[in-house]
C-alpha positions as CSV (number, residue, x, y, z in Angstrom):
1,X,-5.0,7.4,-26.0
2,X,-6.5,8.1,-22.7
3,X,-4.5,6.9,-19.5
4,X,-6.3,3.5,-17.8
5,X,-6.4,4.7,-14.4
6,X,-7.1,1.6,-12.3
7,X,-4.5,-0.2,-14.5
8,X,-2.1,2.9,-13.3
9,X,-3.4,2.9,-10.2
10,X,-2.9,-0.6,-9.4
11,X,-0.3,-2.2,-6.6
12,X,2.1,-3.7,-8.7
13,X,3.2,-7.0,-6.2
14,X,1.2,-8.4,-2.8
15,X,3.5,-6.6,-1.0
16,X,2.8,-3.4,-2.8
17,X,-0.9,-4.4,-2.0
18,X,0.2,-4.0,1.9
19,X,2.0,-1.3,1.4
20,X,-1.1,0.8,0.3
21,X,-3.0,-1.1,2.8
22,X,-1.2,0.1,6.0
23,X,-1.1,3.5,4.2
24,X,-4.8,3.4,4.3
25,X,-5.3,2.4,7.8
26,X,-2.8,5.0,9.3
27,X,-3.5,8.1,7.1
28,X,-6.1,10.4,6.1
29,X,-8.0,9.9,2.8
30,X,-6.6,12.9,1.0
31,X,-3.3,12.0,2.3
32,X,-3.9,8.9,0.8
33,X,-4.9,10.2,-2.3
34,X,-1.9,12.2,-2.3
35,X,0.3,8.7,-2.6
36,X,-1.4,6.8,-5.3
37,X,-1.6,10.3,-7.7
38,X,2.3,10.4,-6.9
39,X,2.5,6.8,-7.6
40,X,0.4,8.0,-10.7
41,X,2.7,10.9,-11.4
42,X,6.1,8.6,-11.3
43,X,4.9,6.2,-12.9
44,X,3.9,8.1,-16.5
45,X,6.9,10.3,-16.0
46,X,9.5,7.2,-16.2
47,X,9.2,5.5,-19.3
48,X,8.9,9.5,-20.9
49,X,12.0,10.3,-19.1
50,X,13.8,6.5,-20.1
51,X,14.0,5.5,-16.5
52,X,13.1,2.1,-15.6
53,X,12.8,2.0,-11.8
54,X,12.1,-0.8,-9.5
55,X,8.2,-0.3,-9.7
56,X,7.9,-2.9,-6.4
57,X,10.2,-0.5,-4.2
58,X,8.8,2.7,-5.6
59,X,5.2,1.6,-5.1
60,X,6.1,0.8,-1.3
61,X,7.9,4.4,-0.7
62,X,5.8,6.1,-2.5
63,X,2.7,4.7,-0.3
64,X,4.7,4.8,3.1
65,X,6.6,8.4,2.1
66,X,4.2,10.3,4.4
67,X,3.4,8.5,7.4
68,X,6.0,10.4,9.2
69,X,3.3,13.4,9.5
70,X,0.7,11.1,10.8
71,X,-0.4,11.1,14.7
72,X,0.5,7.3,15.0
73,X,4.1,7.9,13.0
74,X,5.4,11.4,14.1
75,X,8.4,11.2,15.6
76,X,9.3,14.8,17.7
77,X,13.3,14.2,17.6
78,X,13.5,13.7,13.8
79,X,12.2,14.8,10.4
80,X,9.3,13.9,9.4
81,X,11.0,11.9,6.0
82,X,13.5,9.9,8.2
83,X,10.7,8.5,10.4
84,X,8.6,7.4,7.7
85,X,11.7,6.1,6.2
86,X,12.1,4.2,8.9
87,X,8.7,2.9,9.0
88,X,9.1,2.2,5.1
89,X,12.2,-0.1,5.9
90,X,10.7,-1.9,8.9
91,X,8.0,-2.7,6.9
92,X,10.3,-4.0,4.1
93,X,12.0,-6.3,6.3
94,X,8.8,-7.6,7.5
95,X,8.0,-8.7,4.3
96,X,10.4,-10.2,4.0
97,X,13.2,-8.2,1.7
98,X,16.8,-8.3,2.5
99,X,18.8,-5.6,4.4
100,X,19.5,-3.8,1.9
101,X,16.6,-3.7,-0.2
102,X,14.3,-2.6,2.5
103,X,17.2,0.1,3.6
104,X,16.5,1.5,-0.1
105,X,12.8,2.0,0.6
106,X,14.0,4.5,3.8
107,X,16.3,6.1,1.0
108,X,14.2,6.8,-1.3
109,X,11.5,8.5,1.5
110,X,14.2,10.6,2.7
111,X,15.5,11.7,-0.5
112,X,11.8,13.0,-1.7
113,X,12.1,15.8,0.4
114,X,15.8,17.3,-1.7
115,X,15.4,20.1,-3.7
116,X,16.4,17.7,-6.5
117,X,17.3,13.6,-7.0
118,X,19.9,12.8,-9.9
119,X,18.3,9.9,-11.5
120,X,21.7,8.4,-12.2
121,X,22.4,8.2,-8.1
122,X,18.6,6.9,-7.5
123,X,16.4,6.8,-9.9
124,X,13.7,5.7,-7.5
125,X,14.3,8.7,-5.2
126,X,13.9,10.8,-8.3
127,X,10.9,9.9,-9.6
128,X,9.3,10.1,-6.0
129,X,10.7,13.9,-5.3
130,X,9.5,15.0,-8.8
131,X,6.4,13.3,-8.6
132,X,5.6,14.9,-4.9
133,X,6.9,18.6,-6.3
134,X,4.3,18.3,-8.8
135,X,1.7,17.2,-6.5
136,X,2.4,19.1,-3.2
137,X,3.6,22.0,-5.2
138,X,2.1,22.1,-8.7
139,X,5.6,22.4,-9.9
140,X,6.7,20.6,-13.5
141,X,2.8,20.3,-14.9
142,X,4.9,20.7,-18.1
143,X,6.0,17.1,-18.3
144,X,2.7,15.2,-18.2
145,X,0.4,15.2,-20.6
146,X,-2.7,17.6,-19.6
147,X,-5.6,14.5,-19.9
148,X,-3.2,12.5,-17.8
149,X,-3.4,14.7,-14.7
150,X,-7.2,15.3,-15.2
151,X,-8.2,12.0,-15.6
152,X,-5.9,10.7,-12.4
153,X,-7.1,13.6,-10.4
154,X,-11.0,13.0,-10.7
155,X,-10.6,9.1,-10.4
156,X,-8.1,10.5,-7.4
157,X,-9.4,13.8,-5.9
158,X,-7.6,16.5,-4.3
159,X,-10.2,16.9,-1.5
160,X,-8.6,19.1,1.3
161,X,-4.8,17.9,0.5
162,X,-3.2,21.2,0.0
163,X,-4.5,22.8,3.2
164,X,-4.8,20.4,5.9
165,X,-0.6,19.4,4.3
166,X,0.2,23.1,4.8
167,X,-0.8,22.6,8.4
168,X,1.1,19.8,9.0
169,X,4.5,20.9,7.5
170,X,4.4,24.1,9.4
171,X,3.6,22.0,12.3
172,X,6.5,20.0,11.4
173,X,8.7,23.3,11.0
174,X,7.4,25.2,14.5
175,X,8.7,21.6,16.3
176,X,11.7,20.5,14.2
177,X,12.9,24.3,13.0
178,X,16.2,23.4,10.4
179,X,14.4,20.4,9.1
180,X,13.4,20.3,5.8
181,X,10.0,20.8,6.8
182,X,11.1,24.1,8.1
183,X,12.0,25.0,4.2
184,X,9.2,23.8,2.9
185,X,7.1,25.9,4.9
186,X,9.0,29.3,4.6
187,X,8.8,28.6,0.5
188,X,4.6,28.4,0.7
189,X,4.9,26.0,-2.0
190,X,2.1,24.2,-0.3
191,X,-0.9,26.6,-0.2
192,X,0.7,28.0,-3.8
193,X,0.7,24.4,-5.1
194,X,-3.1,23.6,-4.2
195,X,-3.8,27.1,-5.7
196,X,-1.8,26.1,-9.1
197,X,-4.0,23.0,-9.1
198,X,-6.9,24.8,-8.2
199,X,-6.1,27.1,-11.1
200,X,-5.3,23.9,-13.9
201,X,-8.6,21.7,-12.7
202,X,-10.4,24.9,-13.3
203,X,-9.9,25.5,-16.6
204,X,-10.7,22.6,-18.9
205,X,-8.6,24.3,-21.9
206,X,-5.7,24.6,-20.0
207,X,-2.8,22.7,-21.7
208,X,0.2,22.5,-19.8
């Protein structure tokens, strides 16, 4: 049965409503894009992998996960993960969500940029590392079903994500060298990943 995109697509709580609210106001519209397809991404990959994740929390990371590469967010003395982390919890706490509740929405921002998440120590972080890899890196295309990722990229284009991204993280890198930034953009996983998309949205009998 085909995926229901908007249904997908849709914030989950009010306060996941905000979430992709301020994500709107402070970022680009391909970084935006970016969020709700890896909202997208987690959210079909949990109940195939058995993971039931707090969908509230996961929506707000997954919106706020980026804002650290934004003009208004960057912050020069740390990555670019632990300053939208911070943003993500500030936010939490503004609406209202205990200490340590809105401390998990910075953990699970930081944690997407690991080279891998055990879902038994966070399963939201997990879901929100794979589901960016996939997206930033066309890495895992295996685990969704092919109409899935067509049907949530055209209600959810790609626009100029994968190159104007590349630029950012080796910004990040030249400023922040030892970050995770800085590995990110020595792998080229980037510019590969928009060309592995690039490659899969070409070819309408691709199954992956």
């Amino acid at each position: 049965m085909p995926v229901d995109v908007d249904a997908l697509l849709a914030p989950p709580s009010p306060v996941a409503a905000r979430a992709l609210e301020v994500v709107r106001t402070w970022s680009s519209p391909a970084l935006v894009n970016h969020c709700l397809r890896s909202w997208a991404w987690a959210s079909l990959l949990a109940p195939a992998a058995g993971l039931a994740p707090d969908r509230e929390l996961l929506f707000v990371a997954t919106m706020l996960h980026d804002l650290g590469v934004t003009a208004t967010f960057d912050a020069h003395a740390v990555p670019f993960e632990d300053a939208g982390g911070a943003v993500g919890s500030a936010f939490a706490l503004g609406a209202g969500w205990d200490p340590a509740r809105a401390r998990r929405v910075g953990e699970v921002i930081e944690r997407h940029m690991w080279t891998a998440v055990d879902p038994e120590f966070d399963v939201e972080g997990h879901l929100l590392e794979v589901a960016t890899s996939l997206d930033v890196s066309g890495v895992g295309f295996e685990r969704w079903s092919a109409d899935d990722l067509r049907a949530v990229t055209a209600a959810v284009p790609r626009l100029d994500f994968s190159s104007a991204f590349d630029g950012l993280v080796h910004e990040q890198a030249e400023r922040k060298p030892g970050s995770s930034a800085t590995r990110l953009d020595g792998s080229g996983n980037v510019r590969a990943g928009g060309d592995r998309w690039d490659a899969f949205l070409d070819n309408p009998r691709d199954d992956v």
